[in-house]
Rosetta silent file (secondary structure, phi, psi, omega in degrees, C-alpha in Angstrom):
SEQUENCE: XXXXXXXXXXXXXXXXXXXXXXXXXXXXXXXXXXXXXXXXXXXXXXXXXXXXXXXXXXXXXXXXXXXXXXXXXXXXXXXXXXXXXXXXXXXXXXXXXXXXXXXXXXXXXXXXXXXXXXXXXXXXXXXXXXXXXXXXXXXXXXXXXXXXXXXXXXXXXXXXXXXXXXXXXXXXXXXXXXXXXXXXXXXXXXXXXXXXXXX
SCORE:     score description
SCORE:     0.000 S_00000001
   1 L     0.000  140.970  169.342  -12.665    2.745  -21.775 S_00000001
   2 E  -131.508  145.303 -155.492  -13.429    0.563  -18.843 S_00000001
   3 E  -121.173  107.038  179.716  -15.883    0.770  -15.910 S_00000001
   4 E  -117.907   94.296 -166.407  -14.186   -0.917  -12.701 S_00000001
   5 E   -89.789  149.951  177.375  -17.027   -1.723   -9.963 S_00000001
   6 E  -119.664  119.897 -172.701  -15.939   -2.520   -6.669 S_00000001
   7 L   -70.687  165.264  166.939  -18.579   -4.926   -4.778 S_00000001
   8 L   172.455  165.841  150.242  -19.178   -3.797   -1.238 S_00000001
   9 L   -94.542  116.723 -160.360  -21.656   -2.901    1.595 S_00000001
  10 L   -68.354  162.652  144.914  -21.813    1.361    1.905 S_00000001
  11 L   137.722  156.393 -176.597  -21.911    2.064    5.461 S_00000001
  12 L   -61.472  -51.477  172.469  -19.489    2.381    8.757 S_00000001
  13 L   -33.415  -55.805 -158.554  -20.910   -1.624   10.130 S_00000001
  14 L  -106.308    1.859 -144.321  -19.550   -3.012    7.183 S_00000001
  15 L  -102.485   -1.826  177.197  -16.337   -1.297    6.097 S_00000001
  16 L  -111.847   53.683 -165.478  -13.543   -4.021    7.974 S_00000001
  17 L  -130.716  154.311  156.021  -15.410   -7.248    6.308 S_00000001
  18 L   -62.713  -54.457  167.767  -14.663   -9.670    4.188 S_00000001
  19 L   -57.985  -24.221 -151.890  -17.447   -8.731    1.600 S_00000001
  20 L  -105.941   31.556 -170.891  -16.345   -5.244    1.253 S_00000001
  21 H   -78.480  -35.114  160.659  -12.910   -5.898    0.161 S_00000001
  22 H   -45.908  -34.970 -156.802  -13.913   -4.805   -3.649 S_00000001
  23 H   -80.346  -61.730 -171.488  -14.778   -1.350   -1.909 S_00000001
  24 H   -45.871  -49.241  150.889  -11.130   -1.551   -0.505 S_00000001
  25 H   -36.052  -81.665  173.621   -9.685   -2.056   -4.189 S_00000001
  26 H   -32.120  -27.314 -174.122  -11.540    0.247   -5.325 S_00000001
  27 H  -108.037  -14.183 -176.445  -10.331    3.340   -3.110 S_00000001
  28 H   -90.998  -16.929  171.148   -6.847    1.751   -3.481 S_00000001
  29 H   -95.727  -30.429  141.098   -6.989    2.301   -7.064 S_00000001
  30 H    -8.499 -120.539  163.804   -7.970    5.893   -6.274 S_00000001
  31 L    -3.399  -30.176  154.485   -5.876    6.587   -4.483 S_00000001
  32 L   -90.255  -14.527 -176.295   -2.751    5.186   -7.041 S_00000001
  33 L  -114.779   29.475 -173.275   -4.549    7.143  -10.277 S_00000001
  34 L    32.989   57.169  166.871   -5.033   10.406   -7.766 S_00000001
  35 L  -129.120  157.778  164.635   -8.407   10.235   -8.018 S_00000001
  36 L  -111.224  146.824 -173.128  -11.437   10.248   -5.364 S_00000001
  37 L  -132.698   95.233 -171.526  -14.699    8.713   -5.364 S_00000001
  38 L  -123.038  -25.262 -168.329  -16.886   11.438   -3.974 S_00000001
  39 E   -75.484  132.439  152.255  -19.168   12.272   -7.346 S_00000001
  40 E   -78.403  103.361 -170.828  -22.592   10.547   -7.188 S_00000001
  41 L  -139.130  102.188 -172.023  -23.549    9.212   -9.950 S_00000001
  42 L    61.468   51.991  156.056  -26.817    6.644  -10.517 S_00000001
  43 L    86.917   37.082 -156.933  -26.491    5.003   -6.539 S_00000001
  44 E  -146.823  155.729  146.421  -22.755    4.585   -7.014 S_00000001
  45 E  -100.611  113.921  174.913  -19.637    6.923   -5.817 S_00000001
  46 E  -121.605  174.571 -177.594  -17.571    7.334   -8.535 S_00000001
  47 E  -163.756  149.329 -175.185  -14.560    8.952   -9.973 S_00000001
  48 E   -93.381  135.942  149.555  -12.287    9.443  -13.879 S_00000001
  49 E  -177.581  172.444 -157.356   -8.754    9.168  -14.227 S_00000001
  50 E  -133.373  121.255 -171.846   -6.840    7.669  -17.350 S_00000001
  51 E  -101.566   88.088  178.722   -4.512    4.451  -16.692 S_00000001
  52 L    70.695 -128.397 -178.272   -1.663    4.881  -19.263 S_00000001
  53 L   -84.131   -4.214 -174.942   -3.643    5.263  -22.756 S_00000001
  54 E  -101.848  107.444 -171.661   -7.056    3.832  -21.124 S_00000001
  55 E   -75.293  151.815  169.165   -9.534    6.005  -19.769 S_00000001
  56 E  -144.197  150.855 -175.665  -11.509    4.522  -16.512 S_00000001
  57 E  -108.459  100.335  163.775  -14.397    4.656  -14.472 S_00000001
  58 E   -86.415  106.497 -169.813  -14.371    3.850  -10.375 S_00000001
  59 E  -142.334  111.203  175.824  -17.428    2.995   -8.897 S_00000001
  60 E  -106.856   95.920  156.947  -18.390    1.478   -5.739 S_00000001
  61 E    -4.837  136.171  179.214  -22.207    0.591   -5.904 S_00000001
  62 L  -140.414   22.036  176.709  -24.164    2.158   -2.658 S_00000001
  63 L  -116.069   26.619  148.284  -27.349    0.118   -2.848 S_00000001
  64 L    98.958  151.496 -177.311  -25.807   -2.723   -0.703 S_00000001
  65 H   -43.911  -50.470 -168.300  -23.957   -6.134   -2.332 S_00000001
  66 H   -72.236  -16.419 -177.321  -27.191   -7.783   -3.549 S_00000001
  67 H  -128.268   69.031  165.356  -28.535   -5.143   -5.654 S_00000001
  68 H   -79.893  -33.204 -171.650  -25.115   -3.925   -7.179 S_00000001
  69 H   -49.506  -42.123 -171.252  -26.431   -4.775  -10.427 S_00000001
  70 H   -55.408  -68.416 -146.582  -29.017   -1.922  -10.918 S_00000001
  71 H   -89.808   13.912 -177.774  -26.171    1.139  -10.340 S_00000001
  72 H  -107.078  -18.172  148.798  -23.667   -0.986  -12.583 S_00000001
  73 H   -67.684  -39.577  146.206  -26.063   -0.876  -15.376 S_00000001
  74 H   -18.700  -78.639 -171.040  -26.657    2.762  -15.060 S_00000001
  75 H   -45.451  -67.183  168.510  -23.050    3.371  -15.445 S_00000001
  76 H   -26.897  -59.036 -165.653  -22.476    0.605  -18.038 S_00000001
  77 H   -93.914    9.344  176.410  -25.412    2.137  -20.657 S_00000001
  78 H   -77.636  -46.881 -146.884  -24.416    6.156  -19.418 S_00000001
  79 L   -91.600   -2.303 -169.089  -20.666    5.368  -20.675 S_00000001
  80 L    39.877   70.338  175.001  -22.012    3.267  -23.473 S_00000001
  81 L  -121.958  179.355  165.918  -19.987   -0.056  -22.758 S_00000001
  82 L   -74.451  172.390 -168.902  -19.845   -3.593  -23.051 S_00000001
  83 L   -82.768  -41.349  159.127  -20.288   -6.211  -20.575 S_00000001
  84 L   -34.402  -44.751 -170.903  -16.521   -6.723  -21.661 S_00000001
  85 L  -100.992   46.306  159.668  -15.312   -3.504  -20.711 S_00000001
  86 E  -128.071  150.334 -171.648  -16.275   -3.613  -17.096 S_00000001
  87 E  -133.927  132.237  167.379  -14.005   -5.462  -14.688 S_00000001
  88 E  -108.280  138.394  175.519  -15.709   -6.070  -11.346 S_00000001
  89 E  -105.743  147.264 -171.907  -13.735   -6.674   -8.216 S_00000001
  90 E  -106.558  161.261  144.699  -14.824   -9.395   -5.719 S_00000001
  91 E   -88.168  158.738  170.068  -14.392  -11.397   -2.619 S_00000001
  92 E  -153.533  105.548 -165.692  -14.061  -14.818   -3.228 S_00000001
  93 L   -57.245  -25.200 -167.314  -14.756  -17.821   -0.842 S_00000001
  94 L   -91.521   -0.959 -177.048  -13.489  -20.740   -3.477 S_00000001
  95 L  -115.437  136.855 -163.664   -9.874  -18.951   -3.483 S_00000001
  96 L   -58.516 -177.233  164.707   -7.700  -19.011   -0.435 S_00000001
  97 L   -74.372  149.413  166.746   -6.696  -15.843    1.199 S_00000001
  98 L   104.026  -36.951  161.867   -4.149  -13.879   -0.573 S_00000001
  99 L  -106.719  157.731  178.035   -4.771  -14.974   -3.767 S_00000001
 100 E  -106.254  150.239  168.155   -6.096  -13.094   -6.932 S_00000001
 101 E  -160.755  147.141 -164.722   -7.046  -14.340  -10.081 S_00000001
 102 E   -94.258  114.930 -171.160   -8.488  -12.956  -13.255 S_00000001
 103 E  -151.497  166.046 -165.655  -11.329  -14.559  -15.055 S_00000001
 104 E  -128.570  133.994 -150.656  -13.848  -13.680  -17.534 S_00000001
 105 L   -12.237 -166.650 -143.739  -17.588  -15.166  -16.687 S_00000001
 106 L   147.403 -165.893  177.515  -18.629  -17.899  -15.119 S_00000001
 107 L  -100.144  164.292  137.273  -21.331  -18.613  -12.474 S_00000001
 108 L   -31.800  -56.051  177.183  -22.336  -16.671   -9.727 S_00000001
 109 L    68.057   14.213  173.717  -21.318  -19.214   -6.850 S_00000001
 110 L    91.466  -19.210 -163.885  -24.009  -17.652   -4.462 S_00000001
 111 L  -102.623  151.067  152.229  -22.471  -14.568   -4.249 S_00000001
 112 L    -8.922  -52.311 -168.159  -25.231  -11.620   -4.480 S_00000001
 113 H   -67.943  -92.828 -142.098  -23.071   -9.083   -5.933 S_00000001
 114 H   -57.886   -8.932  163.456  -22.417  -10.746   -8.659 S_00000001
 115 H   -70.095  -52.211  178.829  -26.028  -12.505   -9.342 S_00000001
 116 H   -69.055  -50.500  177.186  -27.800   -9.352   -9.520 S_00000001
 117 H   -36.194  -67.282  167.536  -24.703   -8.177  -11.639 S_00000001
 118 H   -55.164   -5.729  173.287  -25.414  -10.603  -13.993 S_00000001
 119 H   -84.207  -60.338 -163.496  -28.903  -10.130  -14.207 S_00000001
 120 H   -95.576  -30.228  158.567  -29.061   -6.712  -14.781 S_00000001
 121 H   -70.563  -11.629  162.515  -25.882   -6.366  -17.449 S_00000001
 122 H    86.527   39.204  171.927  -27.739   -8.892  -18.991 S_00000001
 123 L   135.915  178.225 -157.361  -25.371  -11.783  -19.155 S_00000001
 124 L  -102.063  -17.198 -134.230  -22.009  -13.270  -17.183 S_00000001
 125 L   -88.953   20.005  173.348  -19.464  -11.877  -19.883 S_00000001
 126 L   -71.314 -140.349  149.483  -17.417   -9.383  -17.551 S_00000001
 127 E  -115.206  161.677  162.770  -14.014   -9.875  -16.159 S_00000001
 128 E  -121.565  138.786  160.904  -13.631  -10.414  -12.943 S_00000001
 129 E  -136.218  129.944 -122.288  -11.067  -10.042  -10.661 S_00000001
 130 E  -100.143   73.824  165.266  -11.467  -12.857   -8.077 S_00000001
 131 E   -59.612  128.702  169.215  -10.006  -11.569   -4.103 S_00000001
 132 E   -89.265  139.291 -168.711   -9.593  -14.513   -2.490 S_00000001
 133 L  -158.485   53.798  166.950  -10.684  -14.521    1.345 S_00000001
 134 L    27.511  170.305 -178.332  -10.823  -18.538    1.978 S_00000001
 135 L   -84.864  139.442  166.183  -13.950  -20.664    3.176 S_00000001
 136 L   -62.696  149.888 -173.666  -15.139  -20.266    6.413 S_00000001
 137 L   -42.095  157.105  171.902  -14.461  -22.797    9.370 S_00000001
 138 L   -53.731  120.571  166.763  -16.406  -25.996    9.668 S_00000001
 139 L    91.069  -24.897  151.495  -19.789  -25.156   11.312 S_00000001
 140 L   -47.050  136.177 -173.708  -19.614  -21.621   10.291 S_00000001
 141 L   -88.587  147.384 -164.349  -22.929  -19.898    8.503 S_00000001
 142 H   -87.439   -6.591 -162.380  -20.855  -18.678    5.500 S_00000001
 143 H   -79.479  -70.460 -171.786  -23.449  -15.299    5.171 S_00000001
 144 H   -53.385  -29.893 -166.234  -21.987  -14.560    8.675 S_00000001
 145 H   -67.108  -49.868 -166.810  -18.208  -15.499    7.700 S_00000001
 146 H   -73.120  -32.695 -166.835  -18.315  -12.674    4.521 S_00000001
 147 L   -98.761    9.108  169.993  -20.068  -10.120    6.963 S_00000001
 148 L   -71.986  135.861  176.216  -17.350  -10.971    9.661 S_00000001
 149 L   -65.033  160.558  173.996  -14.334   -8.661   10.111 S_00000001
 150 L   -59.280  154.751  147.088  -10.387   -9.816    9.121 S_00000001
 151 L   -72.127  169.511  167.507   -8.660  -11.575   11.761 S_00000001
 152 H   -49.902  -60.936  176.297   -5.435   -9.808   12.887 S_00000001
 153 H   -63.753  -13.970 -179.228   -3.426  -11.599   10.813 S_00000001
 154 H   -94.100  -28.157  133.436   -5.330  -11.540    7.776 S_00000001
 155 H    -5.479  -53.743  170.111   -5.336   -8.010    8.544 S_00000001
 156 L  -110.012   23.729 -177.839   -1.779   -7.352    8.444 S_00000001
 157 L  -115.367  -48.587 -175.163   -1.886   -9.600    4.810 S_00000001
 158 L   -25.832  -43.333  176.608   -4.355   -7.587    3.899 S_00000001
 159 H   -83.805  -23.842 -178.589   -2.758   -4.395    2.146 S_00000001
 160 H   -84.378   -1.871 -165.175   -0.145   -6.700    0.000 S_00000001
 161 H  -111.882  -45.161 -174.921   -3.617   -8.823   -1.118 S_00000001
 162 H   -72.071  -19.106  166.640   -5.078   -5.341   -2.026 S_00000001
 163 H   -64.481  -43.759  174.388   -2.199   -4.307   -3.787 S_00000001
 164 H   -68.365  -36.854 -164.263   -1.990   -7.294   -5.800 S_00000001
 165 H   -91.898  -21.098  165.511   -5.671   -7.376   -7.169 S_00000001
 166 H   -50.169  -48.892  167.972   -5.168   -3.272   -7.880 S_00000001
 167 H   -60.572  -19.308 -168.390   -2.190   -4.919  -10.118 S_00000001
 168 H   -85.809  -33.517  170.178   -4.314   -7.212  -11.825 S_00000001
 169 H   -54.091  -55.466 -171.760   -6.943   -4.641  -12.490 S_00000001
 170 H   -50.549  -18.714 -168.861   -4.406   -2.471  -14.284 S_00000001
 171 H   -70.896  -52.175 -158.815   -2.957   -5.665  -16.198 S_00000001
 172 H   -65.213  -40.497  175.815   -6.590   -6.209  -17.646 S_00000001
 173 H   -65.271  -27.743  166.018   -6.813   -2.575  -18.729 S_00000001
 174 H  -112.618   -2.072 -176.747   -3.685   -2.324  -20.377 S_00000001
 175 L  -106.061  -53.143 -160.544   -2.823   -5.770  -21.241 S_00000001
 176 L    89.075  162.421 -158.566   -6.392   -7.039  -21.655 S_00000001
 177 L   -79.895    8.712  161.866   -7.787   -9.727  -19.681 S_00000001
 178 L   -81.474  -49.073  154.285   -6.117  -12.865  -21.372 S_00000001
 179 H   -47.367  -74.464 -168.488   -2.558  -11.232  -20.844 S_00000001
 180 H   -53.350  -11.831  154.472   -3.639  -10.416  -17.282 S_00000001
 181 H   -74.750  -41.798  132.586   -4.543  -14.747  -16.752 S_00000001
 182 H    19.536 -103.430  172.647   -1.903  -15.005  -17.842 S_00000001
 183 H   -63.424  -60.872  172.319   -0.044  -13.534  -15.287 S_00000001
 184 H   -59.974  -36.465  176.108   -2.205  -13.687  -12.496 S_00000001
 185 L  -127.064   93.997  144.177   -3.230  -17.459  -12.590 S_00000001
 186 L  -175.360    8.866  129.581   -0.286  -19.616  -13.448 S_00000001
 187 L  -112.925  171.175 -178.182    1.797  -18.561  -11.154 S_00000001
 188 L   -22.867  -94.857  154.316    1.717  -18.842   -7.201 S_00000001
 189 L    87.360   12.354 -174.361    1.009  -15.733   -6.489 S_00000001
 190 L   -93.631  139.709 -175.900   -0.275  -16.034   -2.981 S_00000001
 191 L   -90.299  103.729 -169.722    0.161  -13.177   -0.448 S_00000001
 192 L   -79.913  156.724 -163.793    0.338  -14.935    3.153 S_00000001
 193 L   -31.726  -61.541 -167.725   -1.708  -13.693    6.291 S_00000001
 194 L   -78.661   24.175  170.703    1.591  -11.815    7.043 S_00000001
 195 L   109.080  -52.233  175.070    1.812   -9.938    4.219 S_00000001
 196 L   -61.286 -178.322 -178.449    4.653  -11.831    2.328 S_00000001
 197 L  -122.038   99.420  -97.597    4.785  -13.216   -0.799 S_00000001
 198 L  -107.824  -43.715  173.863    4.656  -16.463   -2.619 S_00000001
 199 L   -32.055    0.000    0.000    5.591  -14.734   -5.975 S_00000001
């Protein structure tokens, strides 16, 4: 079994952003395992469905990016997992837009989400899988840049970038996350602003 949180801010203000793009994953993987994530359960929306032979858990956190940690521990000791068998999806400022990549701890890097994450599971050792949504311009406060909406074009890139890190979650669940690094980081793999593919 695996527990797949999707970082995000709940709320209408935040729902076109750059931070919330795990939340977008997240409803996108709904949405492919016909599931919804309307049940409340410990500050989270969540939802069940079964990925091939692998049962999963969808949960997008609803106590705001910095204190994701709290309803992902909840989850974590209700289902009685491992730090392993949760894969959280991310934005991620050191990866350009467009690309995904699959990685198993690490640091924090400033962002929130995943500092409190690590804090409250009690160690770094989850997978990740890493949306890329580039650094902000020179002279930009990068706080504002993550809580900024896409441009148009990264906009209409947008659903082929969400598609792609929805494949890589399924790779780690049925592959496991060394097969899914595999895949995911050694080749190109970048989706560009319009939507094509590098792949």
């Amino acid at each position: 079994m695996h527990l797949v949180l999707g970082l995000g801010n709940p709320g209408r203000r935040y729902a076109q952003t750059r931070h919330n793009v795990g939340f977008v994953v997240a409803d996108r993987l709904a949405e492919r395992w016909g599931e919804s994530l309307e049940r409340k359960q410990f500050g989270a929306l969540v939802g069940s469905a079964r990925v091939g032979t692998c049962p999963a858990v969808i949960a997008k956190p609803q106590s705001f990016m910095n204190l994701s940690g709290q309803p992902g521990a909840s989850l974590k000791g209700f289902y009685k997992l491992e730090n392993e068998q949760v894969v959280v999806v991310h934005d991620e400022l050191d990866l350009p837009f467009g690309q995904v990549r699959v990685k198993k701890g690490g640091g924090h890097g400033g962002h929130n989400g995943l500092r409190d994450l690590q804090q409250k599971l009690g160690g770094n050792g989850f997978i990740r899988v890493r949306v890329g949504v580039s650094r902000p311009p020179a002279g930009w406060d990068v706080a504002d840049y993550v809580l900024g909406k896409w441009t148009g074009e990264e906009s209409s890139g947008l659903p082929a970038v969400v598609d792609r890190a929805c494949d890589a979650v399924e790779a780690v669940l049925a592959d496991g996350p060394i097969a899914a690094m595999n895949t995911f980081n050694t080749r190109p793999g970048r989706v560009a602003p319009d939507g094509s593919s590098s792949s």
